[in-house]
LUMDO-800936 format. One record per atom (N, C-alpha, C): x, y, z. Coordinates in pm, whole numbers, padded with zeros to 5 digits, always signed. Layout:
XYZ ...
% end
This chain:
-04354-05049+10049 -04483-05048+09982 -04589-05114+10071 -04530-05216+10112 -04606-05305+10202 -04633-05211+10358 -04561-05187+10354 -04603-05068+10508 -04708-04947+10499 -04658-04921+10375 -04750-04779+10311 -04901-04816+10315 -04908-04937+10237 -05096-04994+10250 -05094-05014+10373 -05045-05080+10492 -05080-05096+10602 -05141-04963+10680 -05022-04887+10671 -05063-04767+10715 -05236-04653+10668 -05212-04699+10523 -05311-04629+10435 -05472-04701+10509 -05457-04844+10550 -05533-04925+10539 -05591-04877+10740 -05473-04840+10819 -05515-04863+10919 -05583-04677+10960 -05544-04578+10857 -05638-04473+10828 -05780-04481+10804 -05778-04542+10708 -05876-04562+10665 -05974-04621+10778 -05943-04733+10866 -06002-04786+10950 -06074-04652+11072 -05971-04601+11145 -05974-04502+11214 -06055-04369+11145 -06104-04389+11055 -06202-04268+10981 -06313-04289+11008 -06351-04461+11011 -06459-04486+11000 -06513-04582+11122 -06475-04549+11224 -06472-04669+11348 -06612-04683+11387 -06667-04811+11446 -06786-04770+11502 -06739-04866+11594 -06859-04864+11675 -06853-04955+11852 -06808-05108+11826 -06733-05131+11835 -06671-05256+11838 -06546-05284+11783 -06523-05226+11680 -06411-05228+11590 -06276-05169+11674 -06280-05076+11762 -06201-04985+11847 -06093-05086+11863 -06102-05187+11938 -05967-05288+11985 -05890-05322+11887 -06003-05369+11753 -05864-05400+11630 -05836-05290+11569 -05867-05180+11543 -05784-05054+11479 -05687-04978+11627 -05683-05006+11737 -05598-05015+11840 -05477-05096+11830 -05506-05264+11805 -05389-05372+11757 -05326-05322+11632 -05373-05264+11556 -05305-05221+11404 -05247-05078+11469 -05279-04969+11507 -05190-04920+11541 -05043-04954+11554 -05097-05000+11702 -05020-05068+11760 -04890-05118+11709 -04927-05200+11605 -04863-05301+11510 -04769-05198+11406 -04845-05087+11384 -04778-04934+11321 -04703-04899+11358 -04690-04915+11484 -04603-04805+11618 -04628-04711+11639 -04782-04688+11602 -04840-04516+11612 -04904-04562+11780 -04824-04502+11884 -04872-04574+11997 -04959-04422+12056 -04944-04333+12051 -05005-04244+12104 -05178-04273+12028 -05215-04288+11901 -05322-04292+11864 -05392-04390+11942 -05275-04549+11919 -05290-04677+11959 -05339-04650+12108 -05308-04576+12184 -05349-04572+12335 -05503-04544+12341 -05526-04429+12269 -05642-04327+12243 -05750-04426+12203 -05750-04544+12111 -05853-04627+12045 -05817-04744+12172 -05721-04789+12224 -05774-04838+12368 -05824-04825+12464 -05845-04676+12452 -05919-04633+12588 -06111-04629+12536 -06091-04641+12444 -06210-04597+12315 -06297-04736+12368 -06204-04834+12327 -06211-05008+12337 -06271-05038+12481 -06159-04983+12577 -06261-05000+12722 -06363-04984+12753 -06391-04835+12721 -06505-04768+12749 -06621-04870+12716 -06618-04938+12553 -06712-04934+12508 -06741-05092+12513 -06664-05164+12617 -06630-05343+12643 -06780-05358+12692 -06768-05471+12655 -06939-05538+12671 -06948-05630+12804 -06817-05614+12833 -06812-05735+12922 -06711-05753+13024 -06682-05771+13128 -06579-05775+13253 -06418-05806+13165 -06445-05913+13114 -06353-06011+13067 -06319-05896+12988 -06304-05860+12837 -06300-05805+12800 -06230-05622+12815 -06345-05582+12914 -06265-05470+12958 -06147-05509+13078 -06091-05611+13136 -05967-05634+13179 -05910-05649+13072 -05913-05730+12974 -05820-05757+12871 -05799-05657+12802 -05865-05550+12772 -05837-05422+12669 -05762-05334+12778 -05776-05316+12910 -05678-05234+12973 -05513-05329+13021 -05480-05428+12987 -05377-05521+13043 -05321-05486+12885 -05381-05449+12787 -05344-05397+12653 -05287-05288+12638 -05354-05193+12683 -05309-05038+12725 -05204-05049+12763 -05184-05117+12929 -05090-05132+13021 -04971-05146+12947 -05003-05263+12889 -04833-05317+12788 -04813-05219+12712 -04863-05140+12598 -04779-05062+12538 -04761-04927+12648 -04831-04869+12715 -04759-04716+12810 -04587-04858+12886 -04601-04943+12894 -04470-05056+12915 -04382-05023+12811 -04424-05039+12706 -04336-05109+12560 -04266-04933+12548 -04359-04818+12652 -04308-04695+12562 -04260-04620+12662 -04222-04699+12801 -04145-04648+12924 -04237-04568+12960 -04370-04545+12988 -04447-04443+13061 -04526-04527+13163 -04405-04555+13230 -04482-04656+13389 -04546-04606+13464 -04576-04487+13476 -04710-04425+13520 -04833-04440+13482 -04820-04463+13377 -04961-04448+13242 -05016-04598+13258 -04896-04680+13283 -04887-04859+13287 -04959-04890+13413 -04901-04765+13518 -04974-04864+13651 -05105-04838+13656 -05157-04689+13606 -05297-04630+13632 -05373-04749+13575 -05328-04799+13395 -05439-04883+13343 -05460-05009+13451 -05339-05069+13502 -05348-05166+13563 -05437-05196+13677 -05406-05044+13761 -05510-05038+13908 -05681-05002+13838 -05707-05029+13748 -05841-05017+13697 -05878-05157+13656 -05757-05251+13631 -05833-05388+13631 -05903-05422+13769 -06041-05490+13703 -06123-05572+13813 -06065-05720+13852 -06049-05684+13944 -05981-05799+14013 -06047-05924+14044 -06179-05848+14121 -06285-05996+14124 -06276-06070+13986 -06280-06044+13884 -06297-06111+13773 -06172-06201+13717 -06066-06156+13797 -05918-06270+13783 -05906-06394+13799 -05853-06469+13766 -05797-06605+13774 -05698-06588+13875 -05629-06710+13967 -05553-06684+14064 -05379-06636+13958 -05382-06698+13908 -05219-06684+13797 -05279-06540+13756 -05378-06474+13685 -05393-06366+13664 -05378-06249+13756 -05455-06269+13859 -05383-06159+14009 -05244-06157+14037 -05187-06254+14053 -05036-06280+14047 -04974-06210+13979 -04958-06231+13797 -04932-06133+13716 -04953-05990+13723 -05086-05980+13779 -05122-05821+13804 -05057-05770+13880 -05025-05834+13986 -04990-05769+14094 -04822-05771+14080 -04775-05884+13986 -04612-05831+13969 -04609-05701+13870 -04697-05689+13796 -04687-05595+13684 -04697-05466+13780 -04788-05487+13864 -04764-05301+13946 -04687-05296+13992 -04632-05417+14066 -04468-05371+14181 -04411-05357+14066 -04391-05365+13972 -04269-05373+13868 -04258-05184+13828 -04430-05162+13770 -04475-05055+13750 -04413-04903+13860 -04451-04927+13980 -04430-04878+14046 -04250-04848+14095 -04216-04971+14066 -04090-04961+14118 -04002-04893+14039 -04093-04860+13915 -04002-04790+13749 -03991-04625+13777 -04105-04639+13843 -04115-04448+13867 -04124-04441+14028 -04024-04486+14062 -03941-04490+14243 -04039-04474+14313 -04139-04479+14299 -04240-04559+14452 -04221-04672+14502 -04137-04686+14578 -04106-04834+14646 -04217-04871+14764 -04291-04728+14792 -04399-04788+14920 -04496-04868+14836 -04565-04808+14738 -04670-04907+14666 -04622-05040+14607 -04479-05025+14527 -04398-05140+14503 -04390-05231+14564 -04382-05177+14718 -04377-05335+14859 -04492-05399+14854 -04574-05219+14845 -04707-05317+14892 -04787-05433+14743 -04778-05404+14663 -04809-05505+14529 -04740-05600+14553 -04601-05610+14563 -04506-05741+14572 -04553-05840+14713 -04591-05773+14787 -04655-05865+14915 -04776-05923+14865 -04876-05857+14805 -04980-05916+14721 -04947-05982+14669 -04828-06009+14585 -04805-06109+14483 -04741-06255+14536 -04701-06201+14630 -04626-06305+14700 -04747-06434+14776 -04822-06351+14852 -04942-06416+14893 -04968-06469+14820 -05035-06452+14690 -05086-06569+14578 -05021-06622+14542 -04844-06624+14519 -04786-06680+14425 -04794-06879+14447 -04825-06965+14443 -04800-07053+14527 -04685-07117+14501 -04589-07143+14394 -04496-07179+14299 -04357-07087+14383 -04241-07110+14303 -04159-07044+14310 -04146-06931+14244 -04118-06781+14253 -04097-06687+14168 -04039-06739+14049 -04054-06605+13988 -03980-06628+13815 -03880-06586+13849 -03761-06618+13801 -03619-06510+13766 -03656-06336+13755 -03770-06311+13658 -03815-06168+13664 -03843-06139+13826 -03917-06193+13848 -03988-06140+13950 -03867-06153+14124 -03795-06260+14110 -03671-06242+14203 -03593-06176+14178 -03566-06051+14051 -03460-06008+13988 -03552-05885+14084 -03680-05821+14059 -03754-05763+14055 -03743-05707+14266 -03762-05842+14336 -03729-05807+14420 -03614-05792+14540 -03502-05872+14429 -03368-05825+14510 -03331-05649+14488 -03387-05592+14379 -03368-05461+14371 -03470-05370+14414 -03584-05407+14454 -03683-05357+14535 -03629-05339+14676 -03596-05445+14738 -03572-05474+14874 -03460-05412+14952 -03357-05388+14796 -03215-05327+14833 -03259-05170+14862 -03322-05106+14752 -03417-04990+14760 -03486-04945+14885 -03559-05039+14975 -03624-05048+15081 -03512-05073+15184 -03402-05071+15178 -03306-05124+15279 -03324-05257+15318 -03367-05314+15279 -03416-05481+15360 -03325-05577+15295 -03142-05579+15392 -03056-05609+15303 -03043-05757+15257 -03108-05850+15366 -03115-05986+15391 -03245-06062+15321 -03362-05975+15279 -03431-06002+15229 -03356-06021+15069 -03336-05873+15045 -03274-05878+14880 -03161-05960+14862 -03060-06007+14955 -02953-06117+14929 -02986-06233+14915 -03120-06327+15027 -03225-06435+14972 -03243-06401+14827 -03305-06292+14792 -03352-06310+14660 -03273-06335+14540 -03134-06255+14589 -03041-06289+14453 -02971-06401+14469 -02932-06484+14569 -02896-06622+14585 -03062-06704+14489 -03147-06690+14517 -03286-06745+14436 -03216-06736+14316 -03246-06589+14259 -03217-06568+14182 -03108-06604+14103 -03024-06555+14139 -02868-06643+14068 -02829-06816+14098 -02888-06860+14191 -02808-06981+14262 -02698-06995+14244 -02660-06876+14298 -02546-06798+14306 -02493-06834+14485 -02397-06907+14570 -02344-06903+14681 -02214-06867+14685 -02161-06789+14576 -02006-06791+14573 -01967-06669+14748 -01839-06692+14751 -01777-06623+14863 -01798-06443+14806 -01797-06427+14691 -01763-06288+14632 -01906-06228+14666 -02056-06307+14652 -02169-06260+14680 -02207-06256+14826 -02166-06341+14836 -02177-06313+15057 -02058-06212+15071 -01961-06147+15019 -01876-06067+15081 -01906-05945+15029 -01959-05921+14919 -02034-05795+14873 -02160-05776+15004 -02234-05892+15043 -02379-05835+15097 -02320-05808+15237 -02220-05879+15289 -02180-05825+15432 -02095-05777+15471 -02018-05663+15373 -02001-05541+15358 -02102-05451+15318 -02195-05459+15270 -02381-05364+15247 -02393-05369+15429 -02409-05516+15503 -02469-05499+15646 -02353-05401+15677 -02228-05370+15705 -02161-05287+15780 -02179-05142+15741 -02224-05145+15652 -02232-04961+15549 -02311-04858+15728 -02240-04773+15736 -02227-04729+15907 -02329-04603+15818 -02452-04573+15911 -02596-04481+15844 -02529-04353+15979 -02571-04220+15937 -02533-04104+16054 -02732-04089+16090 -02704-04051+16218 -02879-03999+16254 -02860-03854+16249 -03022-03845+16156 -03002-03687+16139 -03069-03620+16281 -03127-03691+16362 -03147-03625+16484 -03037-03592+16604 -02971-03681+16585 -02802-03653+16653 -02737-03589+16571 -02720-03557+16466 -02678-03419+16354 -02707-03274+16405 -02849-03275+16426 -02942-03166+16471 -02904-03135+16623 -02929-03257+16709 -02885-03230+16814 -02750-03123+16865 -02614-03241+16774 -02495-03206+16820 -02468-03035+16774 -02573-02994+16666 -02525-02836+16619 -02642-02776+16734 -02701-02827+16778 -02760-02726+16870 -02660-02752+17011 -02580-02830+17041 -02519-02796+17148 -02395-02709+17095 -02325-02764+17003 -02196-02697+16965 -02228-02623+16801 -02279-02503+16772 -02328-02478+16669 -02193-02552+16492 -02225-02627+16428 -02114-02670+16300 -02083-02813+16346 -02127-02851+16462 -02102-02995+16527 -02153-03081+16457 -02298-03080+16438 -02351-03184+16343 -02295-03187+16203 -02242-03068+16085 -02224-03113+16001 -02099-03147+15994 -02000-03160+16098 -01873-03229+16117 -01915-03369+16145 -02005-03436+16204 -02101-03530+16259 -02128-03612+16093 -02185-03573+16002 -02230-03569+15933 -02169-03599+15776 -02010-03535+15844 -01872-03567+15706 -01888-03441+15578 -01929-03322+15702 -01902-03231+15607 -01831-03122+15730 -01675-03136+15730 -01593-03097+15859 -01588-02948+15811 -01548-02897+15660 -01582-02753+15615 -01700-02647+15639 -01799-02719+15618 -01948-02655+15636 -01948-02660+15795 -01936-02719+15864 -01939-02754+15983 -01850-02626+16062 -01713-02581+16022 -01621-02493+16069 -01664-02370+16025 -01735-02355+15894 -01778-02253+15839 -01885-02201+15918 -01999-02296+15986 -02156-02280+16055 -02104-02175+16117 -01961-02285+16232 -01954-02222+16387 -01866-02102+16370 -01767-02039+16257 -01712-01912+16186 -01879-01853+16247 -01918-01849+16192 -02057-01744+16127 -02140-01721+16258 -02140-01808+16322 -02229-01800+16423 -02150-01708+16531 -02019-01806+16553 -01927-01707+16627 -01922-01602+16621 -01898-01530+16481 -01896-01386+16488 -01990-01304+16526 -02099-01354+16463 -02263-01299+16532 -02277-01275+16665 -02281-01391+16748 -02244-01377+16862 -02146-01245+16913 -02027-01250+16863 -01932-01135+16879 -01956-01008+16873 -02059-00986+16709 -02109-00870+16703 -02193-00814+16778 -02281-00905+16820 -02363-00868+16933 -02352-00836+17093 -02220-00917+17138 -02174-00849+17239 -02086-00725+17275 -02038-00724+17116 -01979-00570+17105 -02044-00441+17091 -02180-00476+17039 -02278-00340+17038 -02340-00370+17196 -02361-00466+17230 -02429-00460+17435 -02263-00368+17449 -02152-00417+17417 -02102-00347+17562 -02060-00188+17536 -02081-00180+17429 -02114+00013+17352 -02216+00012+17373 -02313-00017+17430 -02445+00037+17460 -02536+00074+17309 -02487-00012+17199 -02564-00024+17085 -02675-00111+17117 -02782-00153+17184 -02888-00245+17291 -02950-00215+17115 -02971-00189+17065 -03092-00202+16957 -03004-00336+16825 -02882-00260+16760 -02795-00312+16711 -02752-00429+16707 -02714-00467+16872 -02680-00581+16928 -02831-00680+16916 -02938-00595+16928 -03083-00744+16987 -03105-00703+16832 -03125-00665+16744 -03216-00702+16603 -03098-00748+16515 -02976-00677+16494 -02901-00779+16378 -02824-00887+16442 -02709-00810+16591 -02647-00931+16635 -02709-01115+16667 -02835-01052+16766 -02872-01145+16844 -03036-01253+16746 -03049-01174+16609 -03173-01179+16563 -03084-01276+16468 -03014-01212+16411 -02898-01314+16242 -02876-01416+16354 -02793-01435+16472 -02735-01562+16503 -02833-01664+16537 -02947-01634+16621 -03060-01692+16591 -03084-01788+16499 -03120-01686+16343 -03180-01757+16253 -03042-01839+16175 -02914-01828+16216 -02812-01928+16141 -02851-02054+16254 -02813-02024+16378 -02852-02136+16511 -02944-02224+16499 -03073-02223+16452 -03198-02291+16441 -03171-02358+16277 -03140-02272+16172 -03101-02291+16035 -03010-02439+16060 -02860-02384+16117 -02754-02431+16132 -02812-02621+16171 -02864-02609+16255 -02924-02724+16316 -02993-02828+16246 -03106-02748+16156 -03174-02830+16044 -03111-02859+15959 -02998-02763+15894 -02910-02825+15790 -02833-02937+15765 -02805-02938+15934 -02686-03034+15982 -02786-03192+15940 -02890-03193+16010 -02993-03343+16017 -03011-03356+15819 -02959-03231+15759 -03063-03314+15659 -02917-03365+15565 -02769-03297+15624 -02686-03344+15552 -02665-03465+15558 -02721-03509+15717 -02693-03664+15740 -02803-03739+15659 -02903-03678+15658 -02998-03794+15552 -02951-03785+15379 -02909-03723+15308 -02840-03688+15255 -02702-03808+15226 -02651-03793+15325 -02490-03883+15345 -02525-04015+15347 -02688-04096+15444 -02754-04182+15439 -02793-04232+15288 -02826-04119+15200 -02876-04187+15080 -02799-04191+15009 -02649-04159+15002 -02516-04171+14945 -02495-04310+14962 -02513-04345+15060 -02473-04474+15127 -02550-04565+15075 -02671-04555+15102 -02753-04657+15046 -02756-04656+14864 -02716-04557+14841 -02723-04568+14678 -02560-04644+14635 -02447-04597+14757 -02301-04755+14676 -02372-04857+14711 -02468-04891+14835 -02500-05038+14863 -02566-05085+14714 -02659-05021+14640 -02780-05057+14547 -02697-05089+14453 -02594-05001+14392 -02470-05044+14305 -02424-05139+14306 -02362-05182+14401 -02269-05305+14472 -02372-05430+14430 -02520-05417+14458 -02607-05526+14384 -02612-05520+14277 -02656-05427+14180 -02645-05361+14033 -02514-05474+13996 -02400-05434+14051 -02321-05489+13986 -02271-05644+13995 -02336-05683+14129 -02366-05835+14113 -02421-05898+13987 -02544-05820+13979 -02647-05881+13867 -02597-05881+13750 -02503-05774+13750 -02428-05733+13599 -02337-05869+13565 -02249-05902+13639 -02147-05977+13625 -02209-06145+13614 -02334-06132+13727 -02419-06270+13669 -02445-06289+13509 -02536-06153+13482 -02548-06162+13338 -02452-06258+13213 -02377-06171+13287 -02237-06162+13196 -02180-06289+13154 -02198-06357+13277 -02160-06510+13315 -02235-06576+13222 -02379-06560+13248 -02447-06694+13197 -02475-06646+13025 -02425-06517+12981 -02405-06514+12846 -02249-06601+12798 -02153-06625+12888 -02028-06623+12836 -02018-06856+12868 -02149-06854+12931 -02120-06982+12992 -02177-07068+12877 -02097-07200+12855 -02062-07255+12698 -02257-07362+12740 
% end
């Protein structure tokens, strides 16, 4: 009953809005869980802010619920529209963890670095637990394995043998170059994706190419010269050049295999921390 008037009450509001009212029939939304409207009368609220202060505070509003409703896109846009000149130093700070955070939700890790370096600059204090949680899994993301192991030792004050033997097994994780991939199938066509840890595809390339090749010297030496230069010598070609690019991208490919058990292997550090300091008396 009590929800029903709320609701009835926060209609009613939204029928009749005029310039100012926008932010609190936004908070009652809000408070509704009608967040799509709730967004719509915050943007209403900005527009119509009288004042610096103000219109930061009505978009750091926005920000949190596209947060509260997993649309970290929607979260970072309001955010990069706060005026910054108008911040407090603890307020830039916050801002600037809220976009690496933002960013890092919808896998942009380049803008992610770059906010978290901003944040870092101002921070003058020690990080929060959020914000070291924030960038041991940023950093692991970015490959920067020694950076993100600082952070989860921060983070956890955690020195056990099991966390240094997880991170230096991450340093040994062996990366393939996809330009030596590419290379090795242009000298030996199927070389790179044997190179690469795909020994099938690899036997299969140099099958295919081989035969091409074959076919084409069997129409030159029948004097098929047309046969031999447009299908023999034209198909092996385009597998040869193909063959080559495929090979480099299996290795980047096999690279992000790799780097995604390393990100796990942290994942599951953090997990078992959790776990700990729920189970610890």
């Amino acid at each position: 009953m009590i929800i029903a008037l709320s609701l009835t009450c926060v209609s009613l509001l939204v029928g009749f809005s005029t310039k100012g009212q926008e932010i609190k029939i936004a908070d009652s939304l809000l408070a509704a869980r009608n967040f799509e409207l709730a967004s719509v009368y915050y943007e209403k609220a900005i527009f119509h802010a009288d004042n610096p202060k103000d219109y930061n505070s009505y978009l750091r509003k926005q920000a949190d619920l596209y947060k509260k409703v997993k649309k970290f896109d929607k979260s970072a846009e309001a955010l990069e529209r706060i005026n910054k000149s108008n911040l407090t130093t603890l307020e830039k700070s916050d801002l600037f963890y809220q976009l690496s955070f933002s960013y890092f939700m919808i896998d942009n890790y380049a803008k992610s670095y770059f906010n978290w370096l901003q944040y870092e600059i101002i921070v003058s204090q020690d990080p929060s637990e959020d914000a070291l949680l924030l960038k041991t899994l940023l950093f692991a993301k970015l490959e920067k394995w020694k950076e993100s192991q600082n952070a989860f030792l921060a983070y956890t004050k955690d020195s056990s043998n099991s966390s240094q033997e997880v991170f230096s097994a991450i340093e040994k994780i062996k990366k393939k170059s996809p330009e030596k991939a590419e290379n090795l199938s242009y000298i030996i066509p199927g070389a790179g994706q044997v190179y690469a840890g795909k020994p099938l595809r690899g036997l299969t390339s140099f099958a295919i190419q081989g035969g091409l090749l074959a076919f084409a010297a069997y129409n030159f030496f029948n004097g098929y010269y047309f046969s031999g230069t447009f299908t023999g010598v034209s198909l092996f070609y385009v597998f040869y050049m193909g063959g080559a690019r495929h090979a480099g991208y299996l290795a980047e490919e096999y690279n992000k295999t790799q780097n995604e058990k390393a990100y796990n292997l942290i994942n599951d550090l953090i997990r078992e921390h959790k776990k700990r300091a729920i189970n610890r008396p």
